[in-house]
N, C-alpha and C positions, 0 to 999 in steps of 0.2 A: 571112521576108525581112527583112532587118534595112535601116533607114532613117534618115536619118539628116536633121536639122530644125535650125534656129536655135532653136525653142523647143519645150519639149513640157510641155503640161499635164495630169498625168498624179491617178489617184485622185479623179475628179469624182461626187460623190454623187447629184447631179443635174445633166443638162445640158439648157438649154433651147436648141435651134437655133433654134424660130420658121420652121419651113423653111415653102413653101407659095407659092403663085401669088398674086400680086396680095396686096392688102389683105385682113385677115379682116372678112368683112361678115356680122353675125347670129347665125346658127348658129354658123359657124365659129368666133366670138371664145371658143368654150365648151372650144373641143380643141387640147389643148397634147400635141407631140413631145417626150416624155420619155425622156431617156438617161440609163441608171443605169452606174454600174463605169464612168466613161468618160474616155476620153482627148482630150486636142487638140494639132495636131500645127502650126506656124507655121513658113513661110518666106518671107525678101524680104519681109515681113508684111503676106502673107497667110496663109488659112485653107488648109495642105495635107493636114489629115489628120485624120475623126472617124469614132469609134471610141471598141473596148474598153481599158479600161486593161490588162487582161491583155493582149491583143494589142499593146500599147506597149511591155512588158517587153521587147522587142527593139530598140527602138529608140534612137539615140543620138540627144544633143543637145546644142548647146552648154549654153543654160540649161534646169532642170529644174525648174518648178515643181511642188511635191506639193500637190491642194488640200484632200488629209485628210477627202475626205467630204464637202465644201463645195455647196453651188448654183453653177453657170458659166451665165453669162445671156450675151448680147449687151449692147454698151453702152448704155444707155437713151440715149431721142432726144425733145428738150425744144422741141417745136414749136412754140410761142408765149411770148417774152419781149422783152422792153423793155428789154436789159440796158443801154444807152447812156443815160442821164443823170446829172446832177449833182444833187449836195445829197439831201435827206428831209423826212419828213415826222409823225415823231415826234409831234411838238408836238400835232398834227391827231387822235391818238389820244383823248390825255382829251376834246375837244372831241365826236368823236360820243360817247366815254359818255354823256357830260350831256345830248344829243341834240341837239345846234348842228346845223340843216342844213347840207348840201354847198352851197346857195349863199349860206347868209351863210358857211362857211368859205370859200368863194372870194372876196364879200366883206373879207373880212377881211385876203386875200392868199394864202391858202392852195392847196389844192387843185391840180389839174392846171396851173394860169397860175403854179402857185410854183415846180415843174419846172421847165416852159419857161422861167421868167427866168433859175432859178439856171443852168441848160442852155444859154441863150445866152452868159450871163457867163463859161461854163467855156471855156479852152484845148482845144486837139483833145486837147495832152499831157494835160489835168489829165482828160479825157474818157477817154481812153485808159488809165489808170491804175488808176482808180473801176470803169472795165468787168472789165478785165481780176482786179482782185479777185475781182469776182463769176462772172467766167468758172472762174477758179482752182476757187472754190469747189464749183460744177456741174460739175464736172470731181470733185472729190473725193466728191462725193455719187452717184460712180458714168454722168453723163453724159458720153457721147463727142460728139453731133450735136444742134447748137444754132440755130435760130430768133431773129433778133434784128432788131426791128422801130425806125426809128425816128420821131420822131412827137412830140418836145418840144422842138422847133425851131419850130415853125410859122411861119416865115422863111427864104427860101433860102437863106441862108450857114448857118443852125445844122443845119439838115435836112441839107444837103451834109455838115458839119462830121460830124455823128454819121454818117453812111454810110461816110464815110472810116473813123473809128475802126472800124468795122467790120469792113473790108477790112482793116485792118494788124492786127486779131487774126487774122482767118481766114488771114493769110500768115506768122505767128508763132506762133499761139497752138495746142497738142495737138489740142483742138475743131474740129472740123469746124463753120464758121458759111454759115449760108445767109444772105441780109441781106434784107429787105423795108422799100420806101419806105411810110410810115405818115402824111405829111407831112398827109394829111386824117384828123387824129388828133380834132380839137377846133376851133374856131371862136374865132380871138383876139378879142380886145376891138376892135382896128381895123376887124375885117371883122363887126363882129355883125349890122351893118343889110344884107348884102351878100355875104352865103356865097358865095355862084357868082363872085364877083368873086376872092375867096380860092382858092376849089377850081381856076381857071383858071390863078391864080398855079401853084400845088400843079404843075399839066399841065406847065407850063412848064421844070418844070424836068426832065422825064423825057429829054431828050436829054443834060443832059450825067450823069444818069446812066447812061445808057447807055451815051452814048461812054467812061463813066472806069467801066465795070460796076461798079458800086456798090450795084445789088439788080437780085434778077430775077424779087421781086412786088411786087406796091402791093397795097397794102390800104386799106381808107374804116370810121370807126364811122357804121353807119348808125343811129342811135337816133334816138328823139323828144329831140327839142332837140339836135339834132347835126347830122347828116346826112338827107336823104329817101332812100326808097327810090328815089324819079325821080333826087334828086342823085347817089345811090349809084354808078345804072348807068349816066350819062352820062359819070361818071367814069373809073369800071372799063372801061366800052369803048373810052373814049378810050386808057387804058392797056395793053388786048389790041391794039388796032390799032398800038400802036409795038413790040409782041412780047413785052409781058412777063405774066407769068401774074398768075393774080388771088386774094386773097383778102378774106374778108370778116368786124369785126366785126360780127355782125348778132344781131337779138332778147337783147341782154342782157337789158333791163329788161320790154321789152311786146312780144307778137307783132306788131312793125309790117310783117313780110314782108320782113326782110334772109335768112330762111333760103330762103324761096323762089327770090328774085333770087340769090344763091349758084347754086343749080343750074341756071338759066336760064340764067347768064352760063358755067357751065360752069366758076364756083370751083373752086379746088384743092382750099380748104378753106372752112367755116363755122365761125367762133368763138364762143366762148359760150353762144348756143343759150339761157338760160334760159328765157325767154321763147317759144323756139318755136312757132309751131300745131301743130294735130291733121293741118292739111293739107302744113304745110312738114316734120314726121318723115317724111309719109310721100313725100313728092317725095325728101326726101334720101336715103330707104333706095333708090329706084328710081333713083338717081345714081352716078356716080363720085365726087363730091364729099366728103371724109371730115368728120366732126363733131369739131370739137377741144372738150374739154368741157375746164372753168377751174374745178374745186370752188373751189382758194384763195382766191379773188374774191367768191365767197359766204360762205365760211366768216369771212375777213377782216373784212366788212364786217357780220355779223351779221344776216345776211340767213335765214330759213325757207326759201325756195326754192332749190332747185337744178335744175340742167339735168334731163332728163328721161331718166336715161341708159337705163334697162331700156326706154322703151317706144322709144326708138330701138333697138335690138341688136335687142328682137324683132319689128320691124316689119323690119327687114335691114339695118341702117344700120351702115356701119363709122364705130367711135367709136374714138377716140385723144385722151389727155388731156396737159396742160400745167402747169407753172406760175403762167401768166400772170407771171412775173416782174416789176412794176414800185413804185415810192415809195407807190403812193397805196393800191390797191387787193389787196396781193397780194406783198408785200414779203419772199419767201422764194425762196430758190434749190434748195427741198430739194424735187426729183421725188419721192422715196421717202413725206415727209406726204404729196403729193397722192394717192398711190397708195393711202395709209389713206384718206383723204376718200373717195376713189374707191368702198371697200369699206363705210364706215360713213353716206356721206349718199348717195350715187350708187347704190348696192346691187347694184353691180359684184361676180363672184366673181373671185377669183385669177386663172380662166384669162384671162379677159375683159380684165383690169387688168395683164397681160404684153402682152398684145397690143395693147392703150391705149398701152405706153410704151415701144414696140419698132416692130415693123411697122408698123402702123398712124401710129404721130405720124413713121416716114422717110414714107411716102406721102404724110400732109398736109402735107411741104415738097419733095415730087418726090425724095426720096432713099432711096424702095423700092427700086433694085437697088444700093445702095452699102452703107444700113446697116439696123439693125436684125433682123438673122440674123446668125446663124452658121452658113455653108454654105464649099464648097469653090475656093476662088478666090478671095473675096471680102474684102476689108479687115478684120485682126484686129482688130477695136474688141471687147474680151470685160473680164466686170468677173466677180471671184472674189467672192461674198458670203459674211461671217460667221454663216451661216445654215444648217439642214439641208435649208427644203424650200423651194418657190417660196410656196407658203403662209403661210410664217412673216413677208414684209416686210409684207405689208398689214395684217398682225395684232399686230407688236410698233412702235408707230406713237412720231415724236419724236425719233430717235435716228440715226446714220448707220451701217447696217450693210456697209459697202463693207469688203473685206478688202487685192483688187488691181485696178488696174484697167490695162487693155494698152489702148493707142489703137495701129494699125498695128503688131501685134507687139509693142510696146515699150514698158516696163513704167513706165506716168507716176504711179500712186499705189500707194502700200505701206506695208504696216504690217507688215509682215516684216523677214526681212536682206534685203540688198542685194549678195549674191556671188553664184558662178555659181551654186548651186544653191540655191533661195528655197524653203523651209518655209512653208506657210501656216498658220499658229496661231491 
């Protein structure tokens, strides 16, 4: 029967669809749906058609991509970043060589309060421009669905201010952005004596984002010298009881029980994790709540520990990883490093490290039936990799192996021609 597509991608050496019910939890993260000889068929862009590439030899199209043998994934989905503020943090580098603690750098001006100032000093435009690079970029590294938290405000105009920029990429920009209020990021110098007085400000401001939808999670760091686990949940309830879902940084540094309260509040998500207990793995595996695991944040920071990823997977726990994108801690936009980390200090294999940055990280932002497969109806977010297997990105680590990449059908990075019929090389 001969058929006829707006796109057809045809000669796929490997196809990953991802297809499957809910998030992969445990076991599951081990079994990847493998299509060899395959084709993909796009219309109105969406997903109309998978399959044999032999069985595509009949079909016409307008454009013709060949992907010559290539890998075809789903767009990767980058569910924890900070991509909304101004300025860097450079400087701050040689300082931990020499071993300057983080609070004489913050002392000094540095550190997270160096963010926030340059972040309040910055224009929505100049805000907007600085993201938007970095958006570009995670876009050319092969992601389609973006997580962007803000939280270097810690003031209601800059907190508003970044939300906005938010919303005018997610209404312009290729990316798919989910936005979450972060605004109990950190504890300014005004409010040191007086957190609850801050965290109350932080509440106050959840109606008008709602009324101007500007996020549809809050999130709290619950650390020692940050936030409590009591502040945590008085806050996150506060913010379930106006409608918006929750997520949480919890146990980065010490198991202080932010992974527990995650499951108890009925989190979307739990971030970080390095720190977790023996008892908060095992609440999470018996959860809906996914584990977003941040290798870069350890790696960055020269840190020996990392999150706990194997005994979460084999206790049942669905884990999905991030960038953590931000100045201080984590200052990369390249999903595809994390995905080595993933494989070299996490001890993630392949299958497990697909489904960390596919299914799994759309669920940690409620975006399981939008993205992260490639099934039949569903939004062409598809990335062609310069690659032979699924194998090969977590092992040839540093580099950007993107070839094409389609958001809705239509074709936003390329390293081909660009006429109707695209050679992939």
């Amino acid at each position: 029967m001969t058929r006829h597509f707006d796109t057809l991608i045809v000669n796929i050496g490997q196809l990953l669809t991802m297809e499957g019910d809910g998030p992969a939890k445990g076991e599951q993260m081990k079994a990847l749906l493998l299509l060899e000889h395959a084709a993909v068929g796009i219309n109105d862009g969406k997903i109309a058609f998978i399959g044999k590439s032999e069985e595509a030899k009949s079909f016409h199209a307008n454009i013709v991509i060949d992907a010559n043998g290539k890998l075809v994934t789903p767009g990767l989905v980058d569910p924890h970043t900070h991509l909304v503020f101004a300025g860097s943090r450079e400087h701050e580098l040689t300082l931990k060589q020499q071993g300057v603690p983080y609070l004489e750098i913050l002392k000094r001006g540095g550190g997270i309060l160096s963010t926030v100032q340059a972040t309040r000093k910055a224009s929505e435009e100049e805000l907007f421009t600085k993201a938007k690079f970095h958006l570009d970029r995670m876009l050319s590294y092969g992601v389609t669905t973006v997580e962007a938290k803000s939280g270097y405000g810690l003031d209601e105009d800059t907190e508003l201010k970044q939300l906005r920029v938010v919303k005018r990429l997610q209404n312009g920009h290729p990316v798919d952005l989910i936005s979450t209020f972060l605004g109990a990021h950190a504890i300014p110098p005004e409010y040191k004596n007086n957190p609850d007085d801050f965290l109350e400000k932080m509440l106050r401001l959840l109606d008008t984002i709602q009324k101007e939808k500007l996020a549809e999670f809050v999130d709290i760091f619950c650390e020692t010298g940050v936030f409590t686990v009591e502040q945590s949940r008085s806050f996150l309830q506060a913010a379930k009881s106006k409608g918006f879902d929750v997520k949480i940084h919890a146990d980065e540094i010490e198991p202080l029980g932010g992974t527990e309260l995650a499951v108890e509040l009925g989190a979307v998500s739990s971030d970080h994790l390095v720190g977790a207990s023996d008892d908060g793995i095992a609440r999470l595996a018996g959860s809906d709540t996914i584990a977003v695991l941040l290798p870069g944040t350890s790696f960055y920071l020269g840190k020996e520990k990392y999150a706990r990823a194997r005994e979460m997977i084999e206790a049942g726990a669905a884990v999905a990883l991030s960038t953590d994108f931000n100045p201080g801690s984590s200052p990369t936009e390249n999903l595809q490093f994390i995905m080595s980390l993933a494989a070299l200090k996490l001890k993630m294999i392949p299958e497990e490290i697909w489904h960390a940055v596919t299914v799994n990280a759309a669920y940690a932002i409620n975006r399981g039936e939008e993205a992260g497969r490639i099934v039949i109806g569903r939004k062409a977010d598809i990335v062609i990799w310069d690659v032979p297997n699924y194998a090969y990105i977590p092992y040839h680590y540093g580099v950007n192996h993107v070839n094409t990449v389609l958001k809705a059908g239509k074709v936003v990075v390329e390293r081909g021609r660009s006429d109707a019929t695209i050679s992939v090389s």
